[in-house]
C-alpha positions as CSV (number, residue, x, y, z in Angstrom):
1,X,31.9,1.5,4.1
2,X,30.6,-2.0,5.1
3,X,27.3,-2.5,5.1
4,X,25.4,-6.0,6.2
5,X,21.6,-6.4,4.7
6,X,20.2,-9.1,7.0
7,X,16.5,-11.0,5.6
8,X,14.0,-12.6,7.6
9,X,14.2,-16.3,8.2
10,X,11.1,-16.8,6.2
11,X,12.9,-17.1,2.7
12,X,16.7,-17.4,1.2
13,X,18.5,-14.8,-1.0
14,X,18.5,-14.4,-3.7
15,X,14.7,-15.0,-4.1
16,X,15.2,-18.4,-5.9
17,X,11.5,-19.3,-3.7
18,X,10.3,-15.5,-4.2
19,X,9.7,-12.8,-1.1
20,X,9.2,-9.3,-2.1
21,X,11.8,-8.3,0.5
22,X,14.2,-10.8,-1.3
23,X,13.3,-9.9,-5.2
24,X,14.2,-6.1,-3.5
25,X,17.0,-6.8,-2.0
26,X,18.0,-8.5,-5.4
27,X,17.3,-5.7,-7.6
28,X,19.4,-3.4,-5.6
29,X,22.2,-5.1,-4.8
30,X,24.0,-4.5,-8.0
31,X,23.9,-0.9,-7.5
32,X,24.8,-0.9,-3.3
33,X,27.8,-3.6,-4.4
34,X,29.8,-0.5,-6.4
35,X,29.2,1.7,-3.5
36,X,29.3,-0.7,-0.2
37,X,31.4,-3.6,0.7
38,X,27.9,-5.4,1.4
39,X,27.2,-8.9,3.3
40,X,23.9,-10.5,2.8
41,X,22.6,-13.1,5.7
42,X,19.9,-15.0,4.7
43,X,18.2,-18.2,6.0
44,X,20.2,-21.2,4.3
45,X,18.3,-23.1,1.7
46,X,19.0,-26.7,-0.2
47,X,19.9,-25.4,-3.3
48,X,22.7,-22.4,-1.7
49,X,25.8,-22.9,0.3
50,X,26.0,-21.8,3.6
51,X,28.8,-19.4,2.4
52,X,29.3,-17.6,-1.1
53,X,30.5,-14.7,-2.8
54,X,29.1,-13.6,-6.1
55,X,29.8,-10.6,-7.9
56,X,31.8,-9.3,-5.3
57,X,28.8,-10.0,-2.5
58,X,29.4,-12.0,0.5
59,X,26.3,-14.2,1.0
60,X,26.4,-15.7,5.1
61,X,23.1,-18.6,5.2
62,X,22.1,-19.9,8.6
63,X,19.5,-22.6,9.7
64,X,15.9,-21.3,10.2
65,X,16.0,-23.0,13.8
66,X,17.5,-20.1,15.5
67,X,18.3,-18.2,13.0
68,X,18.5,-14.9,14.8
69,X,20.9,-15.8,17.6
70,X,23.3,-17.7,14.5
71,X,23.0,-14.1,12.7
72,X,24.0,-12.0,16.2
73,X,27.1,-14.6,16.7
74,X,28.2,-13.8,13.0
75,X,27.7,-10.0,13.5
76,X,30.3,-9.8,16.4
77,X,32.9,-11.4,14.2
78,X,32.4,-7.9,12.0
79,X,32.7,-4.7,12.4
80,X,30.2,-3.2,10.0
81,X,29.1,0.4,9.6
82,X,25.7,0.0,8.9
83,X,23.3,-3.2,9.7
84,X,20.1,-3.3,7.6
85,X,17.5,-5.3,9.2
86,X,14.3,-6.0,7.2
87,X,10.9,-6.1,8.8
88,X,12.3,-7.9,12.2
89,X,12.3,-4.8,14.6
90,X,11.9,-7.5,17.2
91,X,15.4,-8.2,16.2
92,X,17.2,-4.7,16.3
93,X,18.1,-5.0,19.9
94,X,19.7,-7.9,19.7
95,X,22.0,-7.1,16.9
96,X,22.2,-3.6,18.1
97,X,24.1,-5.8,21.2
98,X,26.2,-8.1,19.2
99,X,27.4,-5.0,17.1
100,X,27.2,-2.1,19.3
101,X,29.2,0.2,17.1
102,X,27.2,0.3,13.9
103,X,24.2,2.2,12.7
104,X,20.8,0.2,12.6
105,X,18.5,0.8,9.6
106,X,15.5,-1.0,9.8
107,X,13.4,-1.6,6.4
108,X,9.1,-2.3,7.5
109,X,7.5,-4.2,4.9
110,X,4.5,-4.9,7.0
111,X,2.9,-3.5,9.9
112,X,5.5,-4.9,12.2
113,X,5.0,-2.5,15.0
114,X,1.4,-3.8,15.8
115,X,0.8,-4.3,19.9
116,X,0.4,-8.3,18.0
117,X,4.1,-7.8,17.5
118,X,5.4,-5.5,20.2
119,X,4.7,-4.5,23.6
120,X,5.0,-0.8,24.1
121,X,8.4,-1.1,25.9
122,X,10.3,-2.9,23.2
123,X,9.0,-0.5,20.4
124,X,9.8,2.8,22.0
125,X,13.4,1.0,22.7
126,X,13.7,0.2,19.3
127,X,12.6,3.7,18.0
128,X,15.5,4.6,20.5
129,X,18.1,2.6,19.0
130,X,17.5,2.7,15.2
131,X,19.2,5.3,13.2
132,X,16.4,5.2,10.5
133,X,13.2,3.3,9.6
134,X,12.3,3.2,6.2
135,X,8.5,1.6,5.1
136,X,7.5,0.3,1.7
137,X,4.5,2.8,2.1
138,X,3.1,5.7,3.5
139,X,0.3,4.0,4.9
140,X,3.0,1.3,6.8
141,X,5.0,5.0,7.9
142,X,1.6,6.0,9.5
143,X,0.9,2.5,11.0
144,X,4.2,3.1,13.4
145,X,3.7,6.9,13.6
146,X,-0.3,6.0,15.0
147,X,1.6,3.7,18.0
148,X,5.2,5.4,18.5
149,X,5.1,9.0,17.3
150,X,8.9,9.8,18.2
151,X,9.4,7.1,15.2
152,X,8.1,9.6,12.7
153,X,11.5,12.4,12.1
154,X,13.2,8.8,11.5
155,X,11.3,7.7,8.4
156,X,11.8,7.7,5.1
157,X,9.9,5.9,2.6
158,X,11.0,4.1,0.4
159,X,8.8,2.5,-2.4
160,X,10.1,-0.9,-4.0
161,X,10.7,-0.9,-7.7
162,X,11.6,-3.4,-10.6
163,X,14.2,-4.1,-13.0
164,X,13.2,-3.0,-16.6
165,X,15.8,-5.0,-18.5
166,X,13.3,-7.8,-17.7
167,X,10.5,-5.6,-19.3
168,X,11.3,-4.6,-22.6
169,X,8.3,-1.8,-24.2
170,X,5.3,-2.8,-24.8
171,X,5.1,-3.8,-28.5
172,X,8.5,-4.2,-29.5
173,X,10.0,-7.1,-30.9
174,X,10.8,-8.4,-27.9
175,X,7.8,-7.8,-26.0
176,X,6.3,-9.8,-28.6
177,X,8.2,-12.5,-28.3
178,X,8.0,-12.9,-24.3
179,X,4.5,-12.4,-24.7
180,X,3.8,-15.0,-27.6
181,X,6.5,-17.6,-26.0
182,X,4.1,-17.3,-22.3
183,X,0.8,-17.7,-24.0
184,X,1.6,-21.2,-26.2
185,X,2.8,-22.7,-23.1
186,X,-0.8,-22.4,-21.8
187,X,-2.5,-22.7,-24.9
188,X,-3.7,-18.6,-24.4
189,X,-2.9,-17.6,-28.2
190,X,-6.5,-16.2,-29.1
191,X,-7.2,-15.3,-25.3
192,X,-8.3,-12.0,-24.1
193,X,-6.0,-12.9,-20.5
194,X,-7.3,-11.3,-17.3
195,X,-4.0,-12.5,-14.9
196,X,-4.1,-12.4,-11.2
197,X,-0.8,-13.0,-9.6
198,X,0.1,-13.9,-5.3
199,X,-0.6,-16.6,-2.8
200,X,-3.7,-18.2,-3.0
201,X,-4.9,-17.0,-0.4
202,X,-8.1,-15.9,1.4
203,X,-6.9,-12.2,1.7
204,X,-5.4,-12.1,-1.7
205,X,-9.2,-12.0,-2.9
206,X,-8.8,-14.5,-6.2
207,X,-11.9,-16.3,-5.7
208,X,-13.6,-12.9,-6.0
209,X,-12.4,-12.7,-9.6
210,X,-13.5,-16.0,-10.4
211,X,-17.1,-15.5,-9.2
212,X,-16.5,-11.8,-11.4
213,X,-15.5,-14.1,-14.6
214,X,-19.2,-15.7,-14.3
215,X,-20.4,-12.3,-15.4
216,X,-17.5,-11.4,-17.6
217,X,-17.8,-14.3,-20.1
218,X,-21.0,-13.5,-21.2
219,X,-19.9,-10.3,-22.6
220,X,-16.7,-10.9,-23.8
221,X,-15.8,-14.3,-26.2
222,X,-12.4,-16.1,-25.6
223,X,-11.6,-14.7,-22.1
224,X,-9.8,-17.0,-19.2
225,X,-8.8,-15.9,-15.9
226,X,-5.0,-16.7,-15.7
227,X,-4.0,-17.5,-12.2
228,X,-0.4,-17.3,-10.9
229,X,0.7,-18.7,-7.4
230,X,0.9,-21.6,-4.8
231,X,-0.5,-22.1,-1.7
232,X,2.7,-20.1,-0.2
233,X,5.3,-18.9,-2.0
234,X,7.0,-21.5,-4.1
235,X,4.5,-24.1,-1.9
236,X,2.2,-25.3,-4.5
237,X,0.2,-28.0,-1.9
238,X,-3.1,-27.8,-0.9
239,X,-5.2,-26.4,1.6
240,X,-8.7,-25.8,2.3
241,X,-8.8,-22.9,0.5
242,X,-6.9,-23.4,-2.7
243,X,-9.4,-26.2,-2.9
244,X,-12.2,-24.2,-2.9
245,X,-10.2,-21.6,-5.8
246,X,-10.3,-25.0,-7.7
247,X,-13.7,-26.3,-6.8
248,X,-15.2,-22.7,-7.9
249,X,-13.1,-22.8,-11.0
250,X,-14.7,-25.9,-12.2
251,X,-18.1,-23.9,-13.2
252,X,-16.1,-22.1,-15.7
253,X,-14.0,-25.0,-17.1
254,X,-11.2,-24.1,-18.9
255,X,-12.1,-20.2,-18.5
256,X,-10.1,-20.3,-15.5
257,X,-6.4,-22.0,-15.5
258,X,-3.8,-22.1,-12.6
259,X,-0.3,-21.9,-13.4
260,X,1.1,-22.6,-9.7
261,X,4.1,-21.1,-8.9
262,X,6.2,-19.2,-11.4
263,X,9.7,-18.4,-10.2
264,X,10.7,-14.9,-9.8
265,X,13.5,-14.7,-12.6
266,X,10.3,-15.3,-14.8
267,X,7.5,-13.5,-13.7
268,X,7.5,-10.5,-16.2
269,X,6.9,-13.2,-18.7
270,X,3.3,-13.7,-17.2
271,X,2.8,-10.0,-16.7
272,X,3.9,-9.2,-20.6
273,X,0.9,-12.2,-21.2
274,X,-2.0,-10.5,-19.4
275,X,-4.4,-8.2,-21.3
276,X,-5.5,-6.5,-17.8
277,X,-4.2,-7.5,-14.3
278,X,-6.0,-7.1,-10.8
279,X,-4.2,-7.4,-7.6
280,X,-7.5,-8.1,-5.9
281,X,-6.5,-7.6,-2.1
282,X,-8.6,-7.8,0.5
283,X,-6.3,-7.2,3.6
284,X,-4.8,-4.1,4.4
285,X,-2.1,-4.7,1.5
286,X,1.8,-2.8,2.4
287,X,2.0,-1.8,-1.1
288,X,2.0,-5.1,-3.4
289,X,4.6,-5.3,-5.5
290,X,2.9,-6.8,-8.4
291,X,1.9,-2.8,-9.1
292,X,5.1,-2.1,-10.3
293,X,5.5,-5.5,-12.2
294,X,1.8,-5.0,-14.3
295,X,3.1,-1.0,-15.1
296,X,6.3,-2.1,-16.4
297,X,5.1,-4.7,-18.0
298,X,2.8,-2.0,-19.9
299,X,-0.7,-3.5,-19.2
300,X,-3.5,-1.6,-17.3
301,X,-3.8,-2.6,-13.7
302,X,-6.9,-2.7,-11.3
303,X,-6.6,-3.0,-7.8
304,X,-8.2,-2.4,-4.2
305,X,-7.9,0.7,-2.2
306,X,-6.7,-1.3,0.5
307,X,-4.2,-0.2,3.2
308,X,-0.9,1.1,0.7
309,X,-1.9,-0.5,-2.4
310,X,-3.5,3.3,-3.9
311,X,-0.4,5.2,-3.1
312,X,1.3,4.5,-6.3
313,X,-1.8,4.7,-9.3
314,X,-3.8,7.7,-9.7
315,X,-7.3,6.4,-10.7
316,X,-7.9,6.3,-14.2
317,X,-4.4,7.7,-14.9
318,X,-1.9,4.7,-14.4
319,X,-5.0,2.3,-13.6
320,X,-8.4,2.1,-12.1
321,X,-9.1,2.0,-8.2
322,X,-12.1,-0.6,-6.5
323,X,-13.7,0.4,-3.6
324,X,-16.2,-1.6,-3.2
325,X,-13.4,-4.5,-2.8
326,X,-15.5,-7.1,-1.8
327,X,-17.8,-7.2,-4.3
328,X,-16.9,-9.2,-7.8
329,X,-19.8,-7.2,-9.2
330,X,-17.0,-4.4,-9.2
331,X,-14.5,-6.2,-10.4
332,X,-16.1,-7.2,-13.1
333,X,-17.4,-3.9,-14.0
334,X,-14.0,-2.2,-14.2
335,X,-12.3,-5.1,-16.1
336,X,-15.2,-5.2,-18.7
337,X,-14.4,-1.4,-19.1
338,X,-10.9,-1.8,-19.6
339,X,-11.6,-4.5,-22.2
340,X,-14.3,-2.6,-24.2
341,X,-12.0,0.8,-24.3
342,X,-8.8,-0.1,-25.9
343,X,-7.7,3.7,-26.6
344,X,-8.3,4.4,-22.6
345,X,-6.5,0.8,-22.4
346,X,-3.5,2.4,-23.9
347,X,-3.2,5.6,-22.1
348,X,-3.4,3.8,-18.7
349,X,-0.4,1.6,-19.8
350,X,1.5,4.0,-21.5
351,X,1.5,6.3,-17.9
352,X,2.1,3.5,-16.0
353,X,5.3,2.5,-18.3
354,X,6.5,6.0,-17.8
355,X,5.5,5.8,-14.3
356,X,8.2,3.1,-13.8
357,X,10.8,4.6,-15.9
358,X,10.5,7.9,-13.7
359,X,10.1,6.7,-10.0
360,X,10.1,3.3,-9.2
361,X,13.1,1.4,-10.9
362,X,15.8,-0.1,-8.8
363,X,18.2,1.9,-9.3
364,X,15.5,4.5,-7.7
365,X,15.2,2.4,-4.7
366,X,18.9,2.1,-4.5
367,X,19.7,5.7,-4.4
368,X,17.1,6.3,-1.9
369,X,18.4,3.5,0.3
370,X,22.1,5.0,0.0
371,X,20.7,8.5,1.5
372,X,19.3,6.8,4.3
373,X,22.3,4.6,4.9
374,X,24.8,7.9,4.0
375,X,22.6,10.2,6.7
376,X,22.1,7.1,9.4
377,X,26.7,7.2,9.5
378,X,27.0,11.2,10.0
């Protein structure tokens, strides 16, 4: 079967500038590439050639500037059996006329099928002409269930995951070894680490956890807030915001320390630093995938109950819910409990390790991906 996975135009594949729809599409490719004679279109990037196959995968790169109408003038050259389009239902139309013989699966990462996004017209034709929708989350499922309920007998979802030869256990040699490598770079060798890790960004929430580190330090010696992310994606400039992170930060001194963009192929070496990580959301979150990163990684995870971010941690179980996500008074209350329990600590990371390793690799994702493509061709 040939199959064609085609990205937004917002970032290349691979996720050499990060994208949680590219590190996905990344982590399963490997396992769709033994069943699938798979494509891969992708914007084009500086560092990629327009055209390239690696490990057996055809990668097709096009200009951002029109990149849709490029991609639909490459599908007609094709004859594929099944076109995955992710999070650009706006888009399914189009390629559903440059290809009309092939199956349309459409991945939502977002809520994509907003009245923002889509008059009421193009959605229900869309619903129409997809063979399946799958969502990163329940709470994205319901989002195009509230709007278009014919949509819901075509949805699946399907949860993202992680590759666990990047996370070895928690402990082990090598563990150790990530872990002590991480924390010399940024002088963090005696720290008790507290890591936030995403855009800087308003609706990420991290100057919420510095103003919950003014608090924190008076109870607990040698802690520092580690802070991982640019302004957008691999952009580490400035903006009005990420000034203010900074200008907040300076109370604290060296308590707080920004790392700026990490690259994807290394981000489980910060994860394996922290001592507690807090995806500190504010917006109506699709399901971060930094939850999966901080329980493979084995360290206890806080975060918001905010839009899908709940669906995968049972409070106090795999990690500890906020509520009251707004306030850094609460944020600093659970991560001072986490630090003053080490044995509770340990349980919460052991379950979410297991957690991982039962559910939410990507070898998980890719066999649920396969039954969707597999059922969308009958």
């Amino acid at each position: 079967m040939k199959l064609a996975i085609i990205c937004t135009e917002k970032l290349p594949a691979p996720s050499i500038k990060g994208g949680a729809i590219q590190m996905m599409i990344d982590g399963v490719t490997p396992y769709l590439s033994k069943v699938y004679e798979l494509t891969i279109f992708s914007v084009s990037d500086p560092e990629l050639p327009d055209h390239e196959e690696v490990n057996g995968v055809r990668y097709i790169r096009f200009p951002r500037e029109e990149y849709r109408l490029h991609v639909a003038n490459e599908l007609m050259c094709h004859q594929f059996d099944v076109i995955h389009v992710c999070n650009r239902p706006k888009n399914v139309l189009l390629y559903k006329h440059s290809s009309p013989g092939s199956k349309i699966v459409l991945s939502l990462h977002n809520d994509m099928f907003s009245i923002k996004k889509l008059s009421e017209a193009e959605g229900e034709e869309v619903v129409e002409v997809v063979s399946a929708i799958t969502t990163v989350s329940n709470y994205i499922k319901e989002t195009v269930i509230k709007r278009f309920p014919k949509a819901e007998y075509k949805i699946r979802v399907v949860y993202s995951g992680v590759d666990l030869s990047s996370y070895p256990l928690r402990k082990s040699k090598e563990w150790q070894q990530i872990r002590s490598n991480f924390r010399k770079r940024y002088n963090l060798e005696d720290k008790k680490v507290i890591l936030f890790v995403g855009r800087l960004s308003k609706t990420k929430g991290p100057h919420l956890l510095i103003q919950a580190m003014q608090a924190l330090e008076k109870k607990h010696d040698n802690l520092v807030l580690l802070i991982v992310g640019g302004k957008w994606f691999s952009d580490d400039g400035m903006n009005s915001y990420v000034r203010s992170l900074y200008k907040l930060a300076q109370l604290l001194k060296e308590k707080v320390i920004f790392t700026k963009y990490i690259p994807a192929e290394l981000i489980h070496e910060a994860f394996i630093s922290g001592d507690v990580f807090v995806c500190s959301s504010q917006w109506n979150e699709p399901l971060a995938r930094v939850h999966y990163e901080a329980m493979a990684a084995g360290i206890p995870l806080i975060t918001t109950n905010r839009g899908g971010n709940a669906e995968v941690i049972l409070d106090n179980f795999n990690g500890l819910i906020i509520d009251d996500y707004s306030n850094p008074s609460a944020f600093a209350k659970s991560i001072h409990y986490v630090l003053k329990e080490p044995e509770i600590c340990g349980w919460i990371c052991h379950n979410g390790r297991k957690f991982i390793e039962v559910n939410f690799t990507f070898k998980h994702v890719a066999d649920r991906l396969i039954a969707v493509y597999e059922k969308a061709i009958l």
